[in-house]
Every structure is written in C-alpha cells, then in structure tokens.
C-alpha positions in Angstrom: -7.5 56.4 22.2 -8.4 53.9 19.6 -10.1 50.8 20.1 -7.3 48.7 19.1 -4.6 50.8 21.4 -7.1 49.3 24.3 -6.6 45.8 23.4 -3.0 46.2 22.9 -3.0 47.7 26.6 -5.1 44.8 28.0 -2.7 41.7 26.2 0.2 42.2 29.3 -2.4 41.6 32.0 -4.3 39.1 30.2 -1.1 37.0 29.5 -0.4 37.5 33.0 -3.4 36.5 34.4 -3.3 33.4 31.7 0.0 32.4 33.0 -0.7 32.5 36.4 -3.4 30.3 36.1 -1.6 27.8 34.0 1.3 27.6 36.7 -1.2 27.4 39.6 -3.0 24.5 37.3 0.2 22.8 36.9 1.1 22.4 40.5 -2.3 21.0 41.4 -1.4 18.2 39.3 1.7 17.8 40.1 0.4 17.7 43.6 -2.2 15.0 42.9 0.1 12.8 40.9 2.9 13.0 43.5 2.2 9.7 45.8 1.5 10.4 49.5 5.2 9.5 50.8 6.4 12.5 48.7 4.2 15.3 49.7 5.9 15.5 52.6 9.4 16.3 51.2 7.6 18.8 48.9 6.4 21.0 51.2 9.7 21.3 53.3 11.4 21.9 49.6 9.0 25.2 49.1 9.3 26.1 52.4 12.9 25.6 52.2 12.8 28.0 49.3 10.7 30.3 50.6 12.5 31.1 53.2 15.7 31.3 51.4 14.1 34.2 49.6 13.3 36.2 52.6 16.5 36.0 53.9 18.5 36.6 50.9 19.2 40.0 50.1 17.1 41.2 47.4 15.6 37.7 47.6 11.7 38.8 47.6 11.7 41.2 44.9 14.0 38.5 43.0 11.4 35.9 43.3 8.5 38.1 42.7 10.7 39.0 39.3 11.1 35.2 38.4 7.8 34.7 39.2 6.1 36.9 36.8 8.5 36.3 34.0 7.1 32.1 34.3 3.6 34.0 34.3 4.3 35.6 31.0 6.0 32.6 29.7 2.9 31.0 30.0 0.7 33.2 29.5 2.3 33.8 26.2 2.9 30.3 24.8 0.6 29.7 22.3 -1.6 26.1 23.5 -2.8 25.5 19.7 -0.5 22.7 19.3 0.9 21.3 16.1 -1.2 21.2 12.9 -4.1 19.7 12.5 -4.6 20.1 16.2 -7.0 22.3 17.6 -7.3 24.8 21.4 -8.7 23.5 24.1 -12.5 24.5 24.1 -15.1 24.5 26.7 -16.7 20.7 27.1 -12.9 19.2 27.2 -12.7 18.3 30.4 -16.0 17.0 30.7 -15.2 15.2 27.9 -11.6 13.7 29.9 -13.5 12.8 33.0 -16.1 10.7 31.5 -13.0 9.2 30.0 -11.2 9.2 33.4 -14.4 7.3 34.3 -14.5 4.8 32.1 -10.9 3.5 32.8 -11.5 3.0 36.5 -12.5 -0.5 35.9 -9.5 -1.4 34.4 -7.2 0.7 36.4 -8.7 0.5 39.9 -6.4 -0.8 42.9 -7.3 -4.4 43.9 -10.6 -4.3 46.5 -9.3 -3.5 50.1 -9.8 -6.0 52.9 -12.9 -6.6 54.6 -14.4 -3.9 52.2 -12.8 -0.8 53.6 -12.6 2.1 51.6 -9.6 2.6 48.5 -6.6 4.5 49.6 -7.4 8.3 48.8 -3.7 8.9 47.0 -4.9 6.3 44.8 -4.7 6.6 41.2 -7.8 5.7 39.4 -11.1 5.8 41.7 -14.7 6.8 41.2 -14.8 10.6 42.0 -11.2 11.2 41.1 -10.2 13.8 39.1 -9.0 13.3 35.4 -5.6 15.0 35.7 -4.9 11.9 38.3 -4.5 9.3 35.0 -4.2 11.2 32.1 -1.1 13.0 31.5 -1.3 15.2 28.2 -4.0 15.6 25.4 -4.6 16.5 22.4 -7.9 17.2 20.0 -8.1 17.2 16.5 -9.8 19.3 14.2 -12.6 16.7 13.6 -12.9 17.9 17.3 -11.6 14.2 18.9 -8.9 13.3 20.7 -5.8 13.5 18.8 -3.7 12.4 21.2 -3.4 11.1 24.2 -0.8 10.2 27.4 -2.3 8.3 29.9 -0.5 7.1 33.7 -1.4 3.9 34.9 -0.2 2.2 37.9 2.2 -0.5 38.7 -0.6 -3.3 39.3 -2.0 -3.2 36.1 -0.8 -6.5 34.0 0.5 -4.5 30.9 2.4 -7.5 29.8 -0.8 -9.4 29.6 -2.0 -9.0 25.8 -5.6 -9.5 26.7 -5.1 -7.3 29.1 -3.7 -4.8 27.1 -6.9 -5.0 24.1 -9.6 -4.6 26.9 -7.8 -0.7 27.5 -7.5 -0.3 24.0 -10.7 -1.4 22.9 -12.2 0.6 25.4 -10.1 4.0 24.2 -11.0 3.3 20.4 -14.8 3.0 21.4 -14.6 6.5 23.5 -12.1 8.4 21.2 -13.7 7.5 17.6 -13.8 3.7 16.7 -13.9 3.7 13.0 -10.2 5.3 13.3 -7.1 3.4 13.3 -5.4 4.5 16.4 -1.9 3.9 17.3 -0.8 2.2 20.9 2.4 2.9 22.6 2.7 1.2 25.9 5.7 2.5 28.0 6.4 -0.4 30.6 9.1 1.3 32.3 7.4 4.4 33.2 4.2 2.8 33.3 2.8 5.2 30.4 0.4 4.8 27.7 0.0 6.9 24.5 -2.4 7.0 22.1 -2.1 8.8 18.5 -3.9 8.8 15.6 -1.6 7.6 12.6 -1.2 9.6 8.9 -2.7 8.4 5.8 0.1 6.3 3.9 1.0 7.0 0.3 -2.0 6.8 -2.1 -2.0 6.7 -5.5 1.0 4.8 -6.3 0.1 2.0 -9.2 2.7 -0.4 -10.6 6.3 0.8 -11.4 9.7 0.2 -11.8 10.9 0.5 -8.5 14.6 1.3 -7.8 15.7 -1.8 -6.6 18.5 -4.6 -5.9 18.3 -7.6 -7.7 16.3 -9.9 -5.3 14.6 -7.4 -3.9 10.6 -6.8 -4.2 8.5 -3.5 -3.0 5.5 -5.3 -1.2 4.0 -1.7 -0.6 5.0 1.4 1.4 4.1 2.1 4.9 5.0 4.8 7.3 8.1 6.9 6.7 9.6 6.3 10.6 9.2 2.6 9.9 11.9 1.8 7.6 15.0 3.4 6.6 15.1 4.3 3.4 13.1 5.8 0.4 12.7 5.7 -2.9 11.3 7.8 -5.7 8.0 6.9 -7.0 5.6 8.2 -9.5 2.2 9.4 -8.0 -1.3 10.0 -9.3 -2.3 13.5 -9.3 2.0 14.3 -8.6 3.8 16.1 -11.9 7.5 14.9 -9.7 8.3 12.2 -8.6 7.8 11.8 -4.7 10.0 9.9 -2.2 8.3 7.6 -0.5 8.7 4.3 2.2 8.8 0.8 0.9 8.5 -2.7 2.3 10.9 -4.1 0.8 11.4 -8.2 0.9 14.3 -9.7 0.2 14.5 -13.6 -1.6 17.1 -15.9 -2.2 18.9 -18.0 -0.3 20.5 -15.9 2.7 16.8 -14.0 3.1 15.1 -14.7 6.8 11.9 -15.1 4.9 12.1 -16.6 1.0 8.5 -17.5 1.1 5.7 -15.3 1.1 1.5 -15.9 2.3 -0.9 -13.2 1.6 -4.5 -13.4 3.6 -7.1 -11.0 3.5 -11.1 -11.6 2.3 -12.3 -11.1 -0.9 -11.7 -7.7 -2.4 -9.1 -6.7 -0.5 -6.4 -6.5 -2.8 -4.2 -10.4 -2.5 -4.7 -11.3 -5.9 -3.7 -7.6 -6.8 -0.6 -7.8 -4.9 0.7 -11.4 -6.2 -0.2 -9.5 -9.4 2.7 -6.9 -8.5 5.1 -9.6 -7.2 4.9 -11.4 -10.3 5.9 -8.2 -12.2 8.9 -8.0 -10.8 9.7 -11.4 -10.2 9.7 -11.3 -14.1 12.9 -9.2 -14.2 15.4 -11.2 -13.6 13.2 -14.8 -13.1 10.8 -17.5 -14.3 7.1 -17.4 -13.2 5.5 -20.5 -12.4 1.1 -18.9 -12.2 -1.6 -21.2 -10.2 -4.8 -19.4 -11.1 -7.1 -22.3 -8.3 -10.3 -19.3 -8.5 -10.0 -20.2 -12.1 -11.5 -16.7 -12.9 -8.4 -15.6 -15.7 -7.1 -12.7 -12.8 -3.5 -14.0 -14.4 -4.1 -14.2 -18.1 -2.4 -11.4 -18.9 0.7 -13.4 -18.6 -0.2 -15.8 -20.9 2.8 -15.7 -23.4 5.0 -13.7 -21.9 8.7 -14.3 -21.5 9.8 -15.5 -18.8 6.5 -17.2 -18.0 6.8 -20.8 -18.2 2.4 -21.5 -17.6 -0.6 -20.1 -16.5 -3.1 -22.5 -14.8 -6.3 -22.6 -13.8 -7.6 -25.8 -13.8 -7.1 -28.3 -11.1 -5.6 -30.6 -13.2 -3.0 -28.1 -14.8 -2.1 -27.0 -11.6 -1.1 -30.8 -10.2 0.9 -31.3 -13.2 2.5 -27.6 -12.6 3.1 -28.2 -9.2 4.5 -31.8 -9.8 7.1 -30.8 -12.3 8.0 -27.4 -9.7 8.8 -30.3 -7.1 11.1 -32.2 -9.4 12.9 -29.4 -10.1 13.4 -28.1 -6.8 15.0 -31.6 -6.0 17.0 -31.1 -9.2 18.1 -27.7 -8.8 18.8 -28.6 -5.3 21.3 -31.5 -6.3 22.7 -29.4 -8.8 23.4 -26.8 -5.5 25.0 -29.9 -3.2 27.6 -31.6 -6.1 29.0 -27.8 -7.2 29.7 -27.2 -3.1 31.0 -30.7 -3.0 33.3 -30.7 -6.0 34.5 -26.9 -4.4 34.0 -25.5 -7.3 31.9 -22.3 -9.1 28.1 -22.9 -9.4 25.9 -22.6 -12.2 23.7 -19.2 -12.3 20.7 -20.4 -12.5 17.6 -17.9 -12.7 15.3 -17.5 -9.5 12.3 -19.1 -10.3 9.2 -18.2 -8.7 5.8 -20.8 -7.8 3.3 -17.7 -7.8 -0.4 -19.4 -6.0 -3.2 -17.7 -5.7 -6.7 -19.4 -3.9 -4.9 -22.8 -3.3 -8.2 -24.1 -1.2 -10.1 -24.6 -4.6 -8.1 -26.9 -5.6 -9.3 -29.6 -3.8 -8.4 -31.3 -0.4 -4.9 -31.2 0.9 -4.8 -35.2 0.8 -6.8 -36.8 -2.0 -8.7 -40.1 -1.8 -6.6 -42.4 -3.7 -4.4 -41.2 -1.1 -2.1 -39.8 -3.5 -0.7 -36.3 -2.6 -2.8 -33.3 -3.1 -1.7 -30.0 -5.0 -1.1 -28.1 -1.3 1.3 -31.4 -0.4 3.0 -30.7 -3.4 4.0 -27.2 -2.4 6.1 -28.7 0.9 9.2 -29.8 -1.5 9.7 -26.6 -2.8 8.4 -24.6 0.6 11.3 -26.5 2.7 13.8 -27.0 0.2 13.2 -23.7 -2.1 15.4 -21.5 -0.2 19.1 -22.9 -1.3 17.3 -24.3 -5.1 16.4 -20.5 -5.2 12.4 -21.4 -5.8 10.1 -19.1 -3.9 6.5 -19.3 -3.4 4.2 -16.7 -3.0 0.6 -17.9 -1.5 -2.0 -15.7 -1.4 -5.6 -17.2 0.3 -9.2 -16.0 1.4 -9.1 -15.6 5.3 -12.3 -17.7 5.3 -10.8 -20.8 4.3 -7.4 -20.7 5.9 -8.3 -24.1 8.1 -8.4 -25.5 4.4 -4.5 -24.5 4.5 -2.3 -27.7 4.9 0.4 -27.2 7.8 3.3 -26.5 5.7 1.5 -23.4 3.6 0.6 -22.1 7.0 3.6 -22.1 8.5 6.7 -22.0 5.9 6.4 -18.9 4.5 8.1 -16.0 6.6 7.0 -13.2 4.6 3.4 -12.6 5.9 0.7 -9.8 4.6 -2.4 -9.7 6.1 -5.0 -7.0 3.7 -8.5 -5.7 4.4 -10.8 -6.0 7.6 -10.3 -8.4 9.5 -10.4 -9.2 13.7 -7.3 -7.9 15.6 -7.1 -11.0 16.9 -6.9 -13.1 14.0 -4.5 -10.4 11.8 -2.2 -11.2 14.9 -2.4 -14.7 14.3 -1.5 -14.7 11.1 1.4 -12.6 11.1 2.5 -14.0 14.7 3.5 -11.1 16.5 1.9 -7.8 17.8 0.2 -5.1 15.3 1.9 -1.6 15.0 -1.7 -0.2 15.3 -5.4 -1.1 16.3 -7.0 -1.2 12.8 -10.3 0.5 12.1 -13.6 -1.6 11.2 -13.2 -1.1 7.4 -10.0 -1.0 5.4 -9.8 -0.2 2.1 -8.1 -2.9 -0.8 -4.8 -3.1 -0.8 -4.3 -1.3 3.0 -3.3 -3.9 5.7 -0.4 -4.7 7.4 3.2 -6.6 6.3 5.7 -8.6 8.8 8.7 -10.0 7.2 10.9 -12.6 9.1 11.8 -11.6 12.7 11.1 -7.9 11.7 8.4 -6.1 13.2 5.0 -5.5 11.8 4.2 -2.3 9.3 1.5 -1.1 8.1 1.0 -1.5 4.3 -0.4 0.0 1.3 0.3 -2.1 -2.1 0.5 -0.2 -5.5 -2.1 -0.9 -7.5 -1.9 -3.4 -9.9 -5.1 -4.3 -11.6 -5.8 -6.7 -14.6 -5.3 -4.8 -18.2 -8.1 -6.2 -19.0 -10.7 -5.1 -15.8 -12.8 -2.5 -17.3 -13.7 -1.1 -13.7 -10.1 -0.3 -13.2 -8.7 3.0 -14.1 -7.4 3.3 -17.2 -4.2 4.9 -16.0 -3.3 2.1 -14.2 -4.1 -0.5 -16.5 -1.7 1.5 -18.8 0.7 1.2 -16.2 0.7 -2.4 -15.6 0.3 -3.5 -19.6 4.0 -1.1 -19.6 5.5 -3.5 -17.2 4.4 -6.5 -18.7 7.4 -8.8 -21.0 6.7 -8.9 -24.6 5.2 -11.8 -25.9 7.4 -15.0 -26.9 6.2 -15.5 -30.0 7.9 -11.8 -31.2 8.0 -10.8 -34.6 11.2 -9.3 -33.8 13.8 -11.2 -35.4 16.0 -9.9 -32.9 14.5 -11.4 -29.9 16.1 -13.7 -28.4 14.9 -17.8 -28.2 13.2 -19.1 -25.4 15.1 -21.0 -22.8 14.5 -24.8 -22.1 12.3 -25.1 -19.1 11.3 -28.7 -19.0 7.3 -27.7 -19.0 5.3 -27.4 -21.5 4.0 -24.0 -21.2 0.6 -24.7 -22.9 
C-alpha cells in the first residue's frame, strides 16, 4: 500500500481524536466560567442524562453514535479562521496567560476582609487560568492577536471612561501598540472585544463627487459606518470603485453648518479646507483667510466665484468685517421675506473659508477694538439661517489661542494626525470609534458631525497645483476642479456678480 493510502487511513482517527479533545477542552471552560451556584445544577443535568441513556432502549449505543459524530464535527472543522488569520501555534497560550496576567490588576475582585484569601470561583486572580477571562482569540498573520473577546466581571466600573483607557491602554501595549485597535465594550453581557480595523480607502485625490447640492465629502471612512456609497476614481484603479463618504451637510436645517478642523502641522487641515473650498465653489461664493500667510490658497486667486484671498492681517480684518455686515444683511433680508409671507430671494451659499486664525493676532486687540477671531461670532451664531458657513481649520498647539465662540460654534468637527486620545476626545466631544496608533499619516484622523457619532477619516488629497513635492497626478486633478479665471477671454462668459468687496 502507498504511502499516501496510509495517510488517508489515519485522517478518521486523527479527526477523531482532534475532536474529542476539542469537546473535552470545551467543557473545561465551560466548567470554569460557570459560577459556583451553577455547578451544582450541572452535574445533576449530566447525570440526569446519563441515566436517561441507560434506561432508554437503544439509549447507550445512541449516545455513543451522537457522541462520535460531535467528535468528527470537531475534529473536522477547519480552526484557520477567516483571512488574514492564522492556526493556533504552539507559544499561544503562553502568550494568553501572560495576558490573563496582566489584566488581574484591573479585573481583580475587591481585597477580602481582614486579608482572607479571594474566592476560588473568582474570575480574574493570580494563578488563574486564561480561559477564565478571555473568551475567543484570534492571531494574525503578522503572528499578533487579531482579535480578541474578553469576560469581565460585574464590579469592574465599565461606565467609567478612565477606567475604560487604563484596560485599553494596557491591551494596545501587550497586543502591538503602534496599531490602531478597535474597542467594543458590551455592558450588558459584561464583554469586551478587541479587533484590529482595515485600512480605509487610499488613493482617492480630489474629484467630482456625486452629490446633493449642500452636501460636501469630508473624506471616506469605514464601509459599516455610514450608509451609502459612492463611486470614486482611484490611483492605481482602471474602474471606478465604490467607496464610503462622510458626507456633511450645510445650510440652514443642517445640525452642524459650521465646520473646525485641528490637527498639528503636516497633517493634512489646510489640505482638507483646500477640498471644501472646491466644492463649496459649485454652487457658492468663497470668502479665503490665508493667517499662515504662506500662499497655500493662491490658486484661487481669480477664480469665479471667489470673492478674495487674504493673507495679511490687515486684509483679513477688512474681509472678516465686510463678512459680518453681510451676515446681518443677509439675515434681515431672511426676517422681512418670512414677515411679508412671501417667496425669498435665492441667494447663493456663501462660505468664510479660515485657515491658521491664531496668527492673526490676539482675539481682543489693545485699542480694545474687536479682533479678527471676534469678528467671526456674527456670522458663527447667525450664519446658519443668512446661509454663511465657516470652515476653521487650526494647529492643535495653539487651540487655547481659539476665542470661545471658534471653539465651540462649529458642529462639524475633524480632528487629523497624531495626537493624545485624550485631547482628540476633547475636541470632537464624544467617544473615539477606535484607539489611534502613535503615528497617523496626513490626512487620516477621525470626523464627528453634529450629534452623530465619530468615524474615522481619510480626506482625498488635495494638494496646491503649484507644490512641486506633490504628485503630479494629483495636482492635475485639483487644477481640473478649479473655476476658470474671471477675467476670461471667452466672450461668452458670463459677468461677474456684485459682491460688495473688492476682491483685490
């Protein structure tokens, strides 16, 4: 007989033997996990049933059939786990007890009285096993743990965010830190998972997007975390692919008609005002405040639809003077056409685009006249029904230099590169959909619009035409999107429309 007829001979009884060992596996835990006031009610279940085989007719040979079809079951199922996860190999559970280990601080029942000893059914103590806490795992082919379902018990404070951070701190530090790792915490069944997040859509530059009018794509983000998708063009893709936006939506019945961008410097803000102001352009007037002064908006200058680029202090008082006025004008307009009952004038959205407001000076000037951030409040409160929106982007390093109403106005918040958990929480004011990872790359960070929750985000590229470190394939695409110039030697073009700024 061949070699190979041998191993297909020995597959039945290793399968079998695989399968028993699983099941036999299985039932310890189940018998560990189980508290102590259930044990007993399990043992006169089997020995209910055991019994009830014997008696029976046919019952033992019955049971003996069942139980060696569940062998092979398990014995068969393949343990390889979805893609991109790997077999268990030998080291793992060496590997899940120092884990089991490490948690016991955090998980530990409170010290007994007059230091007795913790109760033995307990569920996380030193010398416990690992299948006690942790549920289900998974390791990745980078050979770490892919996934994760941990038990904890009822004392633990998991509606204490601090709390909460400690544990996942602690699991990002023993599972791979420079990963961003995902954190689901089950309160009702007291359960914890961990999982590893997939990339979000790279490559996408600046596009038409498929949109509503009032509707901008921030940037895309996971597909389960919005609910619908839209076709974009790809680097490196000959077909469009479909993928998830984060869409905001302005004017005045929007939950969040202002917008503040943080992030430090290089991580992609002034890239992503950049993209805003490309579609704002479609069916609006753009108001630019350049305050780094470094020309990251001159390739606007011109354009229709663009009614001044600044970059000097000065221009940008004057700019953000005139933008209050005609909020307050605009706004009156809005209150005598709802007074008078009848139709309103369609007036075009226009948008105060602000990028580095903190270099341009202190929020309240000495002459005690306002500053250029006070000047934002008129159209920040009011801007909403006048159909004005602002759209702030900052360095994270000078956000105490924010006055109180460009801190707090806008809804729309976008928080890009690395920064502290801690402080992208603040910002956006309300929890994170994953732990982020030491170092982000531009343009990756996280969105919360309104009373939604929190996404994570990945904004097209949109660099300056004129940035010779930028791909050429994307400077082509953003010099596509850009309006022709007003001064057209088309005869055809139409004229300008009256602003009421001088656009020099």
């Amino acid at each position: 007989m061949s070699q190979g007829a041998n191993r297909f001979w020995l597959r039945p009884p290793l399968m079998l033997g695989r399968g028993l060992v699983r099941l036999a596996a299985a039932a310890g835990r189940g018998w560990r996990a189980a508290p102590a006031d259930r044990r007993g009610p399990l043992l006169v279940l089997a020995a209910g049933t055991a019994v009830l085989l014997a008696v029976v007719p046919y019952g033992p040979p019955a049971g003996g059939l069942l139980l060696l079809a569940a062998a092979l079951a398990a014995g068969w199922r393949d343990r390889t786990g979805p893609p991109g996860v790997r077999p268990p190999a030998e080291g793992d559970e060496e590997r899940l007890q120092t884990l089991y280990e490490s948690l016991v601080p955090y998980f530990a029942p409170p010290g007994p009285p007059a230091g007795g000893e913790p109760p033995p059914e307990a569920m996380y103590l030193l010398g416990g096993g690992w299948e006690r806490g942790i549920e289900e795992y998974a390791f990745g082919l980078d050979d770490r743990l892919a996934r994760l379902l941990i038990r904890y018990p009822g004392h633990f404070p998991d509606g204490d965010p601090q709390a909460r951070d400690r544990v996942e701190r602690l699991l990002a530090a023993k599972t791979g830190g420079d990963r961003e790792l995902r954190f689901r915490w089950d309160e009702e069944r007291n359960r914890l998972e961990m999982t590893v997040p997939g990339p979000l859509p790279a490559g996408i530059c600046a596009q038409r997007f498929i949109m509503a009018p009032g509707e901008l794509v921030l940037g895309f983000t996971d597909t389960e975390a919005v609910d619908r998708l839209v076709p974009v063009a790809a680097d490196g893709e000959a077909e469009p692919v479909h993928a998830a936006p984060v869409v905001w939506r302005t004017g005045p019945r929007s939950p969040a008609p202002h917008l503040l961008a943080v992030g430090p410097s290089g991580s992609g803000t002034t890239s992503l005002l950049r993209s805003v102001t490309l579609q704002a352009l479609r069916d609006g007037e753009v108001l630019l405040i350049d305050g780094g002064g470094a020309g990251e908006f001159g390739c606007f200058t011109g354009r229709r639809g663009v009614l001044s680029v600044e970059s000097s202090p000065s221009g940008a008082r004057a700019a953000l003077e005139w933008a209050a006025r005609e909020t307050g004008r605009r706004l009156l307009e809005v209150s005598r056409a709802r007074q008078a009952g009848g139709p309103q004038r369609a007036v075009r959205p226009l948008w105060i685009v602000l990028d580095r407001p903190s270099l341009l000076g202190h929020p309240a000037r000495p002459d005690g006249s306002p500053g250029a951030q006070q000047l934002l409040e008129v159209p920040l409160r009011y801007g909403r029904a006048a159909r004005v929106t602002v759209a702030v982007a900052e360095d994270c390093a000078a956000w105490e230099e924010l006055s109180e109403a460009v801190r707090t106005a806008p809804g729309a918040r976008v928080v890009l590169g690395s920064m502290p958990a801690a402080e992208i929480r603040f910002v956006l004011d309300g929890p994170l959909p994953s732990a982020p990872p030491p170092v982000l790359p531009p343009g990756r960070g996280y969105a919360r619009l309104g009373p939604d929750r929190a996404v994570r985000l990945q904004v097209p590229a949109t660099p300056d035409p004129q940035d010779d470190t930028a791909s050429e394939t994307q400077r082509r695409a953003v010099r596509a999107l850009l309006p022709e110039p007003v001064l057209s030697l088309d005869r055809r073009s139409p004229a300008p429309e009256t602003t009421g700024i001088d656009p020099s």
